[in-house]
N, C-alpha and C positions, 0 to 999 in steps of 0.2 A: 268259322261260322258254319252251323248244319244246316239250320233251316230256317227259312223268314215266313209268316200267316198273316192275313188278315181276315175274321172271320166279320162279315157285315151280319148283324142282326135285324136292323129294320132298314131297307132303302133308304140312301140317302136322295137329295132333290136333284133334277138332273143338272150334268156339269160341276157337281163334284168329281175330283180326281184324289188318289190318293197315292203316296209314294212313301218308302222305306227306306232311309240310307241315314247318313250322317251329316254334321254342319261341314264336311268339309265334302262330301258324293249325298245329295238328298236321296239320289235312284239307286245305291251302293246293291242293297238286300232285293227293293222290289219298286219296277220301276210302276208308271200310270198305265200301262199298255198290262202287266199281269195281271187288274184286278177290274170290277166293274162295282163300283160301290152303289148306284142302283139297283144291283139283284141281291137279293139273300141269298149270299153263299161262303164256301171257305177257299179263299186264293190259297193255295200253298205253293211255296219255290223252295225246292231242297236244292244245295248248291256247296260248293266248297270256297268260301270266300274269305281273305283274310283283312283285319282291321283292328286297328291299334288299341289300346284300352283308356288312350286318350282324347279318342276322338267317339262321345256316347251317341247311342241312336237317335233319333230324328225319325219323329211321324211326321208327313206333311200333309194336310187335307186341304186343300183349295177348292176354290168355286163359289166359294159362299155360299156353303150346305146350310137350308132353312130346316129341313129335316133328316136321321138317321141316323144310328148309333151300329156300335162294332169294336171289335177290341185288335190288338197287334199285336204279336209274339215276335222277338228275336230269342231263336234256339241256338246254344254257340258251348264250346270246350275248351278249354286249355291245356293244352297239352302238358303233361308231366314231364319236370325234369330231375 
């Protein structure tokens, strides 16, 4: 894996958190502590991380967001054999 984003477009309410990982690491890619989903902004974590192709991503948003929208990208390669 290259890279993990979350780009927040409109704040969400406060005490939303938001994390990146998988069902089996939810904080694998990007944990609650990289992002602030109350600001309009874009979190990036570039990183070299590796994970199975059977274990798929996991957005997790909690808090009981009443408002805010944003999108997630996992960036990743496989390597040629």
């Amino acid at each position: 894996m290259l890279r993990a984003f979350v780009d927040v477009t409109t704040g969400y309410s406060a005490g939303t958190t938001i994390e990146l990982g998988t069902a089996a690491n939810a904080a694998l890619f990007m944990t609650t502590a990289q992002n602030t989903p109350q600001s309009v902004n874009l979190y990036d974590v570039f990183q070299d991380t590796v994970n199975t192709a059977a274990d798929p991503l996991r957005v997790t948003i909690a808090g009981g967001p009443s408002t805010g929208a944003g999108f997630a990208v996992v960036e990743y390669v496989t390597p040629l054999s």
